[in-house]
C-alpha positions as CSV (number, residue, x, y, z in Angstrom):
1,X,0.0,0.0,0.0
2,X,1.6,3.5,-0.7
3,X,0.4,6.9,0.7
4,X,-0.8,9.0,-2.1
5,X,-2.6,11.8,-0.9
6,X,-2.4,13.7,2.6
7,X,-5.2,12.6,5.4
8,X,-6.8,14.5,8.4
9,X,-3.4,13.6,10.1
10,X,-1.9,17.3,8.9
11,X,-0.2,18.7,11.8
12,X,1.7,22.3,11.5
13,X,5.6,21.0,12.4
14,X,8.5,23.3,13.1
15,X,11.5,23.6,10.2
16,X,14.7,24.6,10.0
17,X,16.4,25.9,7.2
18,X,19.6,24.1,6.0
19,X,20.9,24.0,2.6
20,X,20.0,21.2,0.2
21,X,22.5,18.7,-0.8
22,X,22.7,17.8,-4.5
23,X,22.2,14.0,-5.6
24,X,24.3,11.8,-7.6
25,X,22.5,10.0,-10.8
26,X,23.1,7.0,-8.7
27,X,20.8,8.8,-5.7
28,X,18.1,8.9,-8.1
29,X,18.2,5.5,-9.1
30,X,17.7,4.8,-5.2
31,X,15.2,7.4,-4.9
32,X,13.5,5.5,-7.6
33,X,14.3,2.3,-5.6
34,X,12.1,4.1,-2.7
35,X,15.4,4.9,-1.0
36,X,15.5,8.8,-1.6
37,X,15.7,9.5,2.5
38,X,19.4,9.0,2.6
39,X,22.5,10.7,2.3
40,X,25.7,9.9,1.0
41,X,28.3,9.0,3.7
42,X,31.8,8.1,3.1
43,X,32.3,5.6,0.4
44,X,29.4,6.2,-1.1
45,X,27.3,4.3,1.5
46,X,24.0,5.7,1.9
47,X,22.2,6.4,5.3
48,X,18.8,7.1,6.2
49,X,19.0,10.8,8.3
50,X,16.4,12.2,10.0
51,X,18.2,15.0,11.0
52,X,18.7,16.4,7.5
53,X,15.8,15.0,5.3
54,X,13.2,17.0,2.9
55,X,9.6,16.5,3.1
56,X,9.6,14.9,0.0
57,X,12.4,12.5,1.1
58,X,10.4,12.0,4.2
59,X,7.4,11.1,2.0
60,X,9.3,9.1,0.1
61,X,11.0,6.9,3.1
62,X,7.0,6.3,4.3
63,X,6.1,4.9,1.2
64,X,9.6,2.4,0.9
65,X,8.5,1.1,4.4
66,X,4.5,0.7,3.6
67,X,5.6,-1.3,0.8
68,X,8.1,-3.7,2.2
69,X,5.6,-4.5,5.0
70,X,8.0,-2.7,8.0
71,X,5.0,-0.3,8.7
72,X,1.4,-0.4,8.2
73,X,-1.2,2.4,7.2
74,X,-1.8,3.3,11.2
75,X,2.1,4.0,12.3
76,X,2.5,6.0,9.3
77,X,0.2,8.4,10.2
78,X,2.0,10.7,12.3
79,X,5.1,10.3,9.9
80,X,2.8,11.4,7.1
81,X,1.9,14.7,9.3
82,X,5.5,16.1,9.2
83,X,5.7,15.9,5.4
84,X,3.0,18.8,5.1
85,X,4.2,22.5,5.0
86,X,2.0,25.3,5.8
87,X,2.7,28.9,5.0
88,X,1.2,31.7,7.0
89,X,-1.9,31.8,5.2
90,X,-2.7,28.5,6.0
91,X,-2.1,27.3,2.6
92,X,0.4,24.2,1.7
93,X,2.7,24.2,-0.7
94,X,2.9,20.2,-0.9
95,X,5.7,17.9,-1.3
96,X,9.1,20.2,-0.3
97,X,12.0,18.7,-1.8
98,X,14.7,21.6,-1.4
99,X,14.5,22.4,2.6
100,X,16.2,20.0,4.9
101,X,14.1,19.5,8.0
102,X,15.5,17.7,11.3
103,X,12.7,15.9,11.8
104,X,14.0,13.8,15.0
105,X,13.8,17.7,16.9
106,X,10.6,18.5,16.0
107,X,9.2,15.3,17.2
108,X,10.8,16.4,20.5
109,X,9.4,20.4,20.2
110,X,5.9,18.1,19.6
111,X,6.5,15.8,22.6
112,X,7.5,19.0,24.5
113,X,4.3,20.9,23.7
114,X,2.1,17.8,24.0
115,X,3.4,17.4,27.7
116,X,3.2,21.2,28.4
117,X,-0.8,20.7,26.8
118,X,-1.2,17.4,28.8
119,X,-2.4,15.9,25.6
120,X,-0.8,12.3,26.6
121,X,-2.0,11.0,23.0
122,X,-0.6,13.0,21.0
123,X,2.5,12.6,23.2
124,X,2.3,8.6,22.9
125,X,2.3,9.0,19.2
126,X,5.1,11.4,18.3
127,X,7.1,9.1,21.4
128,X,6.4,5.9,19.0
129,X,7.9,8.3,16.2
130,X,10.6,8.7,17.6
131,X,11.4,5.6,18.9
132,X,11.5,4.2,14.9
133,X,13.0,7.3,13.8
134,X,16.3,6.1,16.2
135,X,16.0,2.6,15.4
136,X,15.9,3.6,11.3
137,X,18.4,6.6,11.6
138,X,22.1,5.6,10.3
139,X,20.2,2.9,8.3
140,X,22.4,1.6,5.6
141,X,19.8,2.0,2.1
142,X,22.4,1.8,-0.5
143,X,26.0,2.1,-1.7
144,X,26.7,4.0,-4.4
145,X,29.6,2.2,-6.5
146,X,30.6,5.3,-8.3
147,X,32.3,7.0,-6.1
């Protein structure tokens, strides 16, 4: 099953703004591959990073693990909330592929405000976030043989 349109899951997440790394012809074969939420590390091995990831990446990285079977519909739900961005009007502007995010902080600025809110269920599900954000982080997707 693959996401393919945004549900009533939308949640307004902080950003950051980093600049966006380039990608390799090779990257894009593994983005095609459903691997496009890694970087390059040295030797060419790509990592999932959660710290440094684009929405779109983000989206991406959802989908791979949907399909292979490592996440249903239900745990991706919360994931699927951090790949919207709003602007100040309140419109989104859909699948960012340029701005890196660290995504593993603003789980923790949502578990922060959750607890300051006492909304414990919100809390529960940005803690399961995070707890598969660290055990995917560093995750080796690929190795890029051109380099």
């Amino acid at each position: 099953m693959s996401i393919s349109a945004i549900g009533p899951y939308a949640a307004v997440m902080p950003t950051s703004s980093r600049g966006s790394a380039g990608t390799s012809p090779s990257a894009a074969t593994a983005s095609a591959d459903g691997a496009a939420a890694t970087k390059s590390g040295s030797g060419g091995v790509q990592k999932t990073d959660f710290t440094q990831m684009t929405r779109k990446e983000l989206f991406d990285w959802i989908n791979s693990k949907i399909s292979s079977g490592e996440m249903n519909f239900d745990e991706s739900s919360t994931f699927v909330s951090m790949t919207v961005n709003f602007r100040e009007d309140g419109a989104t502007t859909g699948l960012d592929d340029k701005q890196q995010v660290d995504f593993m902080q603003s789980v923790r600025d949502g578990m922060a405000r959750a607890k300051n809110t006492n909304d414990s269920e919100l809390f529960d599900r940005l803690q399961a976030a995070l707890r598969t954000m660290e055990r995917y982080q560093g995750e080796v997707r690929g190795v890029n043989m051109t380099v």
